[in-house]
C-alpha positions as CSV (number, residue, x, y, z in Angstrom):
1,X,-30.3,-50.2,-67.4
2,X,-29.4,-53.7,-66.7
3,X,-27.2,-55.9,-69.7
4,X,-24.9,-58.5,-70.3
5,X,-22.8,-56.4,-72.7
6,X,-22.0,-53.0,-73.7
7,X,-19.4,-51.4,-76.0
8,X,-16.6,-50.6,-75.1
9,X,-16.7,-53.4,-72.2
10,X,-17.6,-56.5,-73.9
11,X,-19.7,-57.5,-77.2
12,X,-21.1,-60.2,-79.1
13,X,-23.4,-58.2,-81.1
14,X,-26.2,-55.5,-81.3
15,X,-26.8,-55.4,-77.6
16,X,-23.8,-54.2,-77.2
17,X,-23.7,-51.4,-79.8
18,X,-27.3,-50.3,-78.0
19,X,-26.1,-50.5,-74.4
20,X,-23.2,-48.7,-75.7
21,X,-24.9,-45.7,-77.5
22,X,-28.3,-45.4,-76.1
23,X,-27.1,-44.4,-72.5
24,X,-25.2,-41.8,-74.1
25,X,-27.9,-40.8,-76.0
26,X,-30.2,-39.9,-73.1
27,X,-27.7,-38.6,-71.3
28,X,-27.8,-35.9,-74.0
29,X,-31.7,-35.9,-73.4
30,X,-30.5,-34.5,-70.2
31,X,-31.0,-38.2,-68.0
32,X,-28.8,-39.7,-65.5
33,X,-28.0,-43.6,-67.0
34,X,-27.0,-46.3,-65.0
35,X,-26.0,-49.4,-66.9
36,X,-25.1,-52.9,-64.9
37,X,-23.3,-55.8,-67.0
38,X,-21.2,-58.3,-65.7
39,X,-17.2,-57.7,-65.4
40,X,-16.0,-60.2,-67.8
41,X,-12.2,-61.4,-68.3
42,X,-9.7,-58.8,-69.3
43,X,-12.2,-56.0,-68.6
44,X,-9.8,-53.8,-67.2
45,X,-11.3,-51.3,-64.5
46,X,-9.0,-50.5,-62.1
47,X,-9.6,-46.8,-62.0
48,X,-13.1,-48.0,-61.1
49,X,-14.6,-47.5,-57.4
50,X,-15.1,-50.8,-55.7
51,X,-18.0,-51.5,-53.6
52,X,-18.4,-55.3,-51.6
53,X,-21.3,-56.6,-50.9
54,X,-23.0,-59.7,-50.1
55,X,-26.9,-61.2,-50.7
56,X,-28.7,-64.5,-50.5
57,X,-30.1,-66.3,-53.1
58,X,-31.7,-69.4,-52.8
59,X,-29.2,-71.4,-50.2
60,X,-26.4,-69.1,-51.2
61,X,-24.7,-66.6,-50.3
62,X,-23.6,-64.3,-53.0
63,X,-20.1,-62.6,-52.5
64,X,-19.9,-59.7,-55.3
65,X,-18.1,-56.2,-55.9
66,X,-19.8,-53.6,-57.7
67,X,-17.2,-51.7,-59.4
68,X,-18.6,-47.9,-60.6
69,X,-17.2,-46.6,-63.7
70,X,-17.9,-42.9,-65.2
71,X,-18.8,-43.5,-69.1
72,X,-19.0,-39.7,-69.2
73,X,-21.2,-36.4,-68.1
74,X,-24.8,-38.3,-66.3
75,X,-23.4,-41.9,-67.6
76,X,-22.0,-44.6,-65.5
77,X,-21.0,-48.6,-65.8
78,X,-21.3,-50.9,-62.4
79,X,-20.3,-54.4,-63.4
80,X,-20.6,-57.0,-61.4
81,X,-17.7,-58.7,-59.9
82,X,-18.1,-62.3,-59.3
83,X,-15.0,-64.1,-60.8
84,X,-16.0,-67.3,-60.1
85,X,-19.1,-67.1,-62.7
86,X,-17.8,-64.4,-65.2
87,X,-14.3,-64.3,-65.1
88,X,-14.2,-66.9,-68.4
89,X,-12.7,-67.4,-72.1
90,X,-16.3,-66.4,-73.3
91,X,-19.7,-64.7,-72.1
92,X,-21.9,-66.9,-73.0
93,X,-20.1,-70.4,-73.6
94,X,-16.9,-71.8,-75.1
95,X,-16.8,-73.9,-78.3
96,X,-20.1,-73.5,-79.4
97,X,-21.7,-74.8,-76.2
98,X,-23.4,-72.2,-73.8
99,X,-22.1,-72.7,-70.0
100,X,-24.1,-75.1,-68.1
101,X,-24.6,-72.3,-65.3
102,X,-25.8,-69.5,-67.2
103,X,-29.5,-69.8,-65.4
104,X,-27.3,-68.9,-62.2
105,X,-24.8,-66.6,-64.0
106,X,-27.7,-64.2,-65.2
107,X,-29.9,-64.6,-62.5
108,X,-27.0,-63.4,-60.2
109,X,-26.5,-60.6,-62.5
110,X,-30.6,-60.1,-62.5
111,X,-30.7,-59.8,-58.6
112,X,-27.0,-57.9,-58.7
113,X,-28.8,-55.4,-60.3
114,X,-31.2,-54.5,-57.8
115,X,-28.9,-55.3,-54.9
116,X,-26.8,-52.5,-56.2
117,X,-29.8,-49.7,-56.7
118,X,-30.9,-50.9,-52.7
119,X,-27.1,-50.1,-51.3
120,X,-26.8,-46.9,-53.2
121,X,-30.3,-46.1,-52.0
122,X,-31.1,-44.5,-55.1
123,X,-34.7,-44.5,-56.4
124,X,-34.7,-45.0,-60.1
125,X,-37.3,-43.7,-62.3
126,X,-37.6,-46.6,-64.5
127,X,-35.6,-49.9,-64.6
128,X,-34.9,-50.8,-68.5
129,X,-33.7,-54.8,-68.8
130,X,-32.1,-55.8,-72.3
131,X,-32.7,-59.7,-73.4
132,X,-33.1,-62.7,-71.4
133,X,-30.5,-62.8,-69.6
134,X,-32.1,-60.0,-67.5
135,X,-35.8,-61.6,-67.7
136,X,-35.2,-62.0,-63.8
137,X,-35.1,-58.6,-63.2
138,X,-38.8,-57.7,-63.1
139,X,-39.2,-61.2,-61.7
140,X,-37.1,-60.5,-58.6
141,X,-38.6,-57.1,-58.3
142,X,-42.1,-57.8,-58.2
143,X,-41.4,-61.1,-57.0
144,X,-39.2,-60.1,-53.7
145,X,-39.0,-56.3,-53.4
146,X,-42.5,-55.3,-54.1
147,X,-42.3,-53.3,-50.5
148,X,-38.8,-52.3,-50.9
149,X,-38.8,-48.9,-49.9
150,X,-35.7,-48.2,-52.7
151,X,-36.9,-50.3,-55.7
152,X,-40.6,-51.6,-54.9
153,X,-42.8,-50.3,-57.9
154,X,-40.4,-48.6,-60.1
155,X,-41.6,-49.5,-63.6
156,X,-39.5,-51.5,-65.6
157,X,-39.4,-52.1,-69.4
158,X,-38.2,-55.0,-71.4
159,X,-36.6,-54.8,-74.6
160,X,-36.2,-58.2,-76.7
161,X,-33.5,-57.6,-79.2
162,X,-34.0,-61.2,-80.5
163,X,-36.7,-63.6,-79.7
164,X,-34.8,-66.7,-81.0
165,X,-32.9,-66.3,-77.3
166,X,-35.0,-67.1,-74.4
167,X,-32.7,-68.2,-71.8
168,X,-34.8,-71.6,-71.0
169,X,-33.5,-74.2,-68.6
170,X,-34.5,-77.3,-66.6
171,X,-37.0,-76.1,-63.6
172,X,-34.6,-77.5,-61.2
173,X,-32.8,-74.7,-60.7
174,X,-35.8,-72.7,-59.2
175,X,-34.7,-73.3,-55.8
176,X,-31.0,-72.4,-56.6
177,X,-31.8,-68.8,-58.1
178,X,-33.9,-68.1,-55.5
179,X,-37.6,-68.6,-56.6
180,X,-40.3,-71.0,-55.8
181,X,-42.7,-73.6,-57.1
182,X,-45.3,-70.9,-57.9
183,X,-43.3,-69.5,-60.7
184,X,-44.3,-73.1,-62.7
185,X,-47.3,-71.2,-64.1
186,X,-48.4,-69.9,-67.9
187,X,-48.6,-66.5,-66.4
188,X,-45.1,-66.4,-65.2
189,X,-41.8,-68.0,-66.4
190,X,-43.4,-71.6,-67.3
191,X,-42.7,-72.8,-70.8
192,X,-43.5,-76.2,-72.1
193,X,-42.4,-77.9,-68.8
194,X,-38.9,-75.7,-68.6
195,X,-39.0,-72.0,-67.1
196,X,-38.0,-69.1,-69.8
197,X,-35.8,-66.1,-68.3
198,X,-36.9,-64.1,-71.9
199,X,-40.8,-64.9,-70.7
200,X,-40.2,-63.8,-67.0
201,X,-39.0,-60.5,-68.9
202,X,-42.7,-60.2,-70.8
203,X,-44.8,-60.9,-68.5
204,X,-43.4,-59.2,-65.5
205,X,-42.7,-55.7,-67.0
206,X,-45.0,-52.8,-67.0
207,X,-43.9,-52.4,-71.0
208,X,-41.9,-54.2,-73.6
209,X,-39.9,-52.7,-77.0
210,X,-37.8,-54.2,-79.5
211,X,-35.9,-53.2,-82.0
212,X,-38.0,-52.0,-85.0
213,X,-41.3,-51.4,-85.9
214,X,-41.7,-54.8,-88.4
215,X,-40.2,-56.5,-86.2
216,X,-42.9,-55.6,-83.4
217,X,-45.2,-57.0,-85.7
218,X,-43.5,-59.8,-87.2
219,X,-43.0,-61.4,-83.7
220,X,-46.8,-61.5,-82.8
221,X,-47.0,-64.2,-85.6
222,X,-45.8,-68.1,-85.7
223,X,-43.3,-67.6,-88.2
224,X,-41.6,-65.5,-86.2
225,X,-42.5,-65.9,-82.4
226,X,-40.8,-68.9,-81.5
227,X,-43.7,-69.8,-79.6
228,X,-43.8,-66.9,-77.5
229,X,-46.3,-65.5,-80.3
230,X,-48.8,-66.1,-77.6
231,X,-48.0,-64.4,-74.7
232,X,-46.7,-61.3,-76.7
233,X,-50.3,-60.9,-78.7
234,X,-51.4,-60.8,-75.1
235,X,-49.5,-57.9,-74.1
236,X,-49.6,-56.4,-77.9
237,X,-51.1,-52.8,-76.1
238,X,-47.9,-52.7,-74.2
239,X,-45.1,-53.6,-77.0
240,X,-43.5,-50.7,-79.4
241,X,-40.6,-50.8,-81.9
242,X,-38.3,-49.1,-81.4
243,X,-35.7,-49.0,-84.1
244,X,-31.9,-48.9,-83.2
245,X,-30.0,-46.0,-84.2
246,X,-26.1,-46.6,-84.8
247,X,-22.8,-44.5,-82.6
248,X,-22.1,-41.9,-85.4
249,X,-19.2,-40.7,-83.4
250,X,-17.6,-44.3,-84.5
251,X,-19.1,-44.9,-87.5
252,X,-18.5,-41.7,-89.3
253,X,-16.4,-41.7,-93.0
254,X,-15.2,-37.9,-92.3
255,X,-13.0,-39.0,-89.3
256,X,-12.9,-42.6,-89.1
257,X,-9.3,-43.7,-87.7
258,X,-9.4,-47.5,-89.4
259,X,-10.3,-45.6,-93.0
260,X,-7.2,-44.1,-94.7
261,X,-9.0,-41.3,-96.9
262,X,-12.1,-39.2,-95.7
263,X,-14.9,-38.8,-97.3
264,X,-18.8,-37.6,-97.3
265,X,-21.8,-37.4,-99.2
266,X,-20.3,-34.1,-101.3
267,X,-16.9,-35.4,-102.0
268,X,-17.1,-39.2,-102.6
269,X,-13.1,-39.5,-103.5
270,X,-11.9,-41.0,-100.4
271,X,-14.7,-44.0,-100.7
272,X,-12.2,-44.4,-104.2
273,X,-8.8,-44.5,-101.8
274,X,-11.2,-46.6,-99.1
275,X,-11.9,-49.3,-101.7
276,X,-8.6,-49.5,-103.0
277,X,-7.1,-49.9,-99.4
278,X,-9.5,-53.0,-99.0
279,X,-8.6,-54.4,-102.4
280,X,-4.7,-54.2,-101.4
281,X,-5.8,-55.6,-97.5
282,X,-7.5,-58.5,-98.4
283,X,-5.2,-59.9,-101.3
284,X,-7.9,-59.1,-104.0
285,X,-5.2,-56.7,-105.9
286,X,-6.1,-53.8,-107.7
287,X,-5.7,-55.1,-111.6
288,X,-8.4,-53.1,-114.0
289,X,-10.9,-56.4,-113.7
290,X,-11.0,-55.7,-110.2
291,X,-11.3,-52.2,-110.3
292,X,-14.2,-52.7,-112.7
293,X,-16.3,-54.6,-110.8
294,X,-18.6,-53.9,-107.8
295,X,-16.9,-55.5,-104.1
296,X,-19.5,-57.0,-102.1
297,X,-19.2,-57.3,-98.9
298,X,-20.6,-59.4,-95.9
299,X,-19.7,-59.3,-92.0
300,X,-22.3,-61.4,-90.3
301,X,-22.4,-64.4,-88.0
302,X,-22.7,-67.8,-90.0
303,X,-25.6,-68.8,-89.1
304,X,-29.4,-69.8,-90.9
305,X,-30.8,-66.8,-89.4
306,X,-29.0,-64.2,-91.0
307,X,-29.6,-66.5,-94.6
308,X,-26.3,-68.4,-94.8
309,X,-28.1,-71.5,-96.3
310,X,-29.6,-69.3,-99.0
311,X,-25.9,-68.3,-100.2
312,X,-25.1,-72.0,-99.9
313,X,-28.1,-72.7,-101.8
314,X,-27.4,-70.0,-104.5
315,X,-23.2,-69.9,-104.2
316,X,-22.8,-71.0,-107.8
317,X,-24.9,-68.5,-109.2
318,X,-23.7,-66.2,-106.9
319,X,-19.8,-66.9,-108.5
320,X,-20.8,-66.0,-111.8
321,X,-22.3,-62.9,-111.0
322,X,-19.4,-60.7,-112.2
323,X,-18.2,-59.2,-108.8
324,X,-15.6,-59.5,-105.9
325,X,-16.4,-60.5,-102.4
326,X,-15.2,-59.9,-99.1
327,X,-16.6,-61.7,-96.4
328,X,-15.9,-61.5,-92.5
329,X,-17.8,-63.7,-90.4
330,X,-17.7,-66.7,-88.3
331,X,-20.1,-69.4,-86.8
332,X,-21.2,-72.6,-87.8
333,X,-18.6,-74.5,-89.0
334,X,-20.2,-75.8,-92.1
335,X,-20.7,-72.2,-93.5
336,X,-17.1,-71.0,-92.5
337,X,-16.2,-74.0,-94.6
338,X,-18.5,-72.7,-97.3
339,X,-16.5,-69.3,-97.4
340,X,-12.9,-70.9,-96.9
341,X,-14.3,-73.1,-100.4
342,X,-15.8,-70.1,-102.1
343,X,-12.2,-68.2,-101.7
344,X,-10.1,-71.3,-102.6
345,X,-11.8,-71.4,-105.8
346,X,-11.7,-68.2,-106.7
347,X,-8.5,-66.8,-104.9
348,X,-8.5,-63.7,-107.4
349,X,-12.8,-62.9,-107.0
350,X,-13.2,-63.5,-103.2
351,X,-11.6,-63.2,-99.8
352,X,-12.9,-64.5,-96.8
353,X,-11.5,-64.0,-93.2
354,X,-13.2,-66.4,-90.6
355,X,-13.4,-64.5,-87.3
356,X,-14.2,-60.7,-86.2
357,X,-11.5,-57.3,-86.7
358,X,-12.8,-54.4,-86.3
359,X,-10.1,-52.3,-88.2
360,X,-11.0,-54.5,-91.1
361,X,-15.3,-54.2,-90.5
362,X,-14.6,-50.2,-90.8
363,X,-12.8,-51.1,-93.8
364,X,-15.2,-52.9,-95.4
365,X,-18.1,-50.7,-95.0
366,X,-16.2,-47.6,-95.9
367,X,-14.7,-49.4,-99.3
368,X,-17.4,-52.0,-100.6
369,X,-19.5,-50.7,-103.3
370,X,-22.5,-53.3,-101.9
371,X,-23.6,-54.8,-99.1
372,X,-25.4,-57.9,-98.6
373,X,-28.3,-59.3,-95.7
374,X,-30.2,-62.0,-96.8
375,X,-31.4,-62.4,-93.3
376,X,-34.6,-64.9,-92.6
377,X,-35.3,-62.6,-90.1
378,X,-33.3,-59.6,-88.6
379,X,-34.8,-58.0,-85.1
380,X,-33.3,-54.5,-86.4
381,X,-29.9,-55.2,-88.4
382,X,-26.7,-52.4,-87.8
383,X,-24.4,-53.3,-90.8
384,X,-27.2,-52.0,-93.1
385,X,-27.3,-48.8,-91.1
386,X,-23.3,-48.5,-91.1
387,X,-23.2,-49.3,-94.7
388,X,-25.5,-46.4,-95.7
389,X,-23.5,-44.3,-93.8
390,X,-20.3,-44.9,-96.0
391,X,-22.4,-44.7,-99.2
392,X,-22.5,-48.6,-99.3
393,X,-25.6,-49.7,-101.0
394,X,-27.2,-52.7,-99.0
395,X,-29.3,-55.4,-100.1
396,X,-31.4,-56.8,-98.4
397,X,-34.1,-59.3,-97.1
398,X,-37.4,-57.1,-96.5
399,X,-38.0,-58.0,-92.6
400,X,-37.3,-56.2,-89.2
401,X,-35.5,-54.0,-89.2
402,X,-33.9,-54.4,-93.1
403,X,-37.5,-53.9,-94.2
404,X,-37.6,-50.9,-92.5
405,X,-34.3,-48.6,-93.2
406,X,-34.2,-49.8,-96.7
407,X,-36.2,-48.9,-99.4
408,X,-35.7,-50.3,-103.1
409,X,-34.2,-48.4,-105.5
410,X,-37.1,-48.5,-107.6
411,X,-39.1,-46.5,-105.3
412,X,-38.8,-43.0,-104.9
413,X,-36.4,-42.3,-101.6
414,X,-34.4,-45.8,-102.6
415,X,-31.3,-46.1,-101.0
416,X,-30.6,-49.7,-101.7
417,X,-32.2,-53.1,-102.9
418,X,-34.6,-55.2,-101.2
419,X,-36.0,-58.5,-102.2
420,X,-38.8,-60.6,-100.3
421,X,-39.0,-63.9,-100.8
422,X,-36.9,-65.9,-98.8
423,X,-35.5,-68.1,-101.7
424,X,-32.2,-68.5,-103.7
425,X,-33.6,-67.4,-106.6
426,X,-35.1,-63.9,-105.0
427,X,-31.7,-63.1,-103.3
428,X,-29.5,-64.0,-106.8
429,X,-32.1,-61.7,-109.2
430,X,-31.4,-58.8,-106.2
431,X,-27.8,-59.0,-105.9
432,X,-27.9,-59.1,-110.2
433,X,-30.3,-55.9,-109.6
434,X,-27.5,-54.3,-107.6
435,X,-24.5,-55.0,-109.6
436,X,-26.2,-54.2,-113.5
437,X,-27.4,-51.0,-111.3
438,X,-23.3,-50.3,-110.4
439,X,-22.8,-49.3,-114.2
440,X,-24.7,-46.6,-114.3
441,X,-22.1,-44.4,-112.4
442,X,-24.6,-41.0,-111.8
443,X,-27.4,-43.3,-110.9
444,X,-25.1,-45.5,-108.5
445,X,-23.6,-42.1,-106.6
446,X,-26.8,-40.9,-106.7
447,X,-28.5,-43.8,-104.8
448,X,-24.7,-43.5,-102.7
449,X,-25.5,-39.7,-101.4
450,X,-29.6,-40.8,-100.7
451,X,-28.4,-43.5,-98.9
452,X,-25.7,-41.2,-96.6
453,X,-27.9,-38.8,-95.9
454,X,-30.6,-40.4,-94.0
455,X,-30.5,-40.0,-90.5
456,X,-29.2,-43.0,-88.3
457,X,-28.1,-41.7,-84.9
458,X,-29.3,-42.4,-81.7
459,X,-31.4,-38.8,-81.0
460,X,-34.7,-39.4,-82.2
461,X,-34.9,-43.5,-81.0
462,X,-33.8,-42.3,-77.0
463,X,-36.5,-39.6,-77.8
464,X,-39.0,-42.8,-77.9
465,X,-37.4,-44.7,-75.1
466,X,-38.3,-41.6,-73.2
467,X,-41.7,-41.7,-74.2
468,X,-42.1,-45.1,-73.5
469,X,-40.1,-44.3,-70.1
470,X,-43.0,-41.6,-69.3
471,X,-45.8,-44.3,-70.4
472,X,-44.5,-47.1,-68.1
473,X,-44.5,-44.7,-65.0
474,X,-48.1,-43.2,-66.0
475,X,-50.0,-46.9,-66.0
């Protein structure tokens, strides 16, 4: 399984929190997981085993250390030690701006990869790349080892957690990650004059997944292709969804360290102390107004995507809906400006810390009565998942992922709110929804306890993996 993040090493997101549990997950299963990310700064490893090695690509040569790291029974980490390309402030990019190298950064990671599974001389069953900075991986594979004795003609599957990210660059650096003027072509990593690492990843693997089942569908369509629409109806036979399942060893409200009362689905009272403790933490206080009214809660990055100009749009109607907010996020700066204004004006009614804690996102979930994803589109979505777990009732956007963990209240099965226009108007009438629903106390626990007990671990998605596994090594 080849990344470039996984809890607990490093994380910017989702990916992470998959690469982190699913391993785990089929380890269970009874499968032997390898997963390869790059060794970022302050990733400390040094009970890891060191392995040099060296490999060309393009006019390079390509000093690295694989450093092997036990995760646990049939799981182990290799990152990839070049400090030179990830030994950095950031993964991606610094100050908003993504690192003018990343085509080499994840193209060395790419081939690192299957440099690593050729020393070891190991013959995996099935190589699983995550996102476009691993397109190459098939790429290289088919591309350069399709006689290698070690990795020639293992299968390999390609999950896209979020089409948005494509990992496109100037064709000029073809000849510096190793690959020649042939690859200029529709059917492999071509795309509108640029190459595509995310389109290498479609078109060279045996199968593709993402993240949910809507989302499978969603992404075959223009709204939400991002022009790779296209090439994805053409290998629609070989795409499933997948959806994510969440660590419920670390997101659990009967033993969660950050939370200071337990509480489950029978015995709600510590969700009370929970809620109270994020009152107090956040400088909201605990007066009776406040204990009166539903907290809602966002953690999110400030971006369009996940609907941030919709609560621009829809802020002041938003303010007057009579509940308390806490918000952690960051991003854009225009939309942590937005939150900074929102808790200046209403110092007693909303708190908002710009940034990421995760003490304070465990919080959150555990004491906020709702929780709100206006996403335009969301591939899967976690927070929804984690907030269901601690008897938070989301609402949310019905795409991806949101559309399909959530069902409205007003159906039978509801565990939270949904609304489906993407609109100011639709989101303020579903947050209204929400908080006249709080009042009715047996309803609201009610809807709580539905919501807690559905079943969000990772089991029953590596179960599909595995299936899809099996496929990949059958065509």
């Amino acid at each position: 399984m080849v990344g470039s993040e996984a809890h607990p090493f490093a994380k910017t997101g989702g990916l992470a929190e998959v690469l982190g549990a699913l391993p785990p997950a089929l380890a269970r299963l009874g499968h032997d997981v390898t997963v390869v990310l790059p060794k970022y700064r302050g990733v400390d490893v040094t009970d890891g085993t060191r392995i040099p090695h060296r490999f060309m690509i393009g006019p390079s040569e390509v000093p690295v250390d694989f450093v092997e790291y036990a995760l646990g029974d049939r799981v182990r980490a290799v990152l990839v030690d070049v400090p030179e390309l990830f030994d950095r402030d950031g993964l991606y990019g610094e100050r908003g701006r993504d690192y003018p190298d990343n085509a080499l950064r994840f193209a060395i990671l790419s081939r690192a990869a299957l440099e690593y599974a050729r020393l070891k001389g190991t013959r995996f069953s099935v190589v699983h790349a995550h996102d476009w900075q691993t397109g190459l991986v098939p790429v290289y594979q088919r591309m350069l080892f399709a006689d290698d004795p070690v990795i020639g003609g293992v299968p390999c599957v390609f999950t896209i957690h979020n089409l948005a990210f494509q990992g496109v660059f100037s064709p000029a650096v073809l000849p510096q990650i190793g690959l020649g003027p042939e690859m200029l072509d529709l059917e492999a990593i071509e795309y509108w004059g640029q190459v595509s690492f995310l389109k290498g990843g479609i078109n060279f693997s045996q199968k593709l997944t993402t993240v949910s089942p809507t989302y499978a569908r969603e992404i075959l369509t223009p709204p939400y292709g991002f022009g790779m629409d296209g090439v994805l109806r053409r290998r629609a036979g070989d795409l499933t969804g997948i959806l994510n399942g969440i660590d419920t060893d670390r997101w659990n409200p009967e033993n969660d360290a950050f939370v200071p009362a337990r509480f489950s689905a029978t015995d709600l009272s510590g969700k009370r102390e929970a809620r109270r403790a994020l009152l107090v933490a956040t400088g909201l206080g605990t007066s009776g107004d406040v204990r009166d009214r539903p907290v809602i809660a966002m953690i999110s990055r400030l971006t369009d995507q996940k609907g941030f100009d919709l609560v621009a749009a829809a802020a002041g109607d938003l303010m007057a809906i009579n509940a308390t907010w806490t918000l952690l996020a960051s991003g854009e700066p225009a939309y942590e400006n937005l939150l900074r204004a929102m808790a200046a004006r209403h110092p007693d009614r909303v708190s908002a810390t710009i940034g990421f804690d995760e003490r304070l996102a465990h919080l959150i979930e555990a004491g906020a009565d709702i929780f709100l994803m206006p996403s335009r589109f969301e591939p899967c979505g976690l927070n929804q998942l984690y907030s269901l777990r601690y008897g938070t009732v989301p609402v949310v956007r019905a795409t991806g992922g949101l559309h399909d963990t959530i069902a409205d209240a007003s159906e039978p099965g509801g565990n939270g709110f949904k609304f489906t226009d993407y609109s100011p108007g639709a989101l303020i009438a579903a947050v209204r929804r929400a908080v006249e629903a709080f009042a009715d106390k047996p309803a609201w626990e009610s809807l709580q306890r539905t919501g807690m007990a559905r079943a969000s671990s990772w089991d029953v998605s590596a179960r599909d993996y595995v299936k899809v596994y099996r496929a990949s090594i059958s065509d």
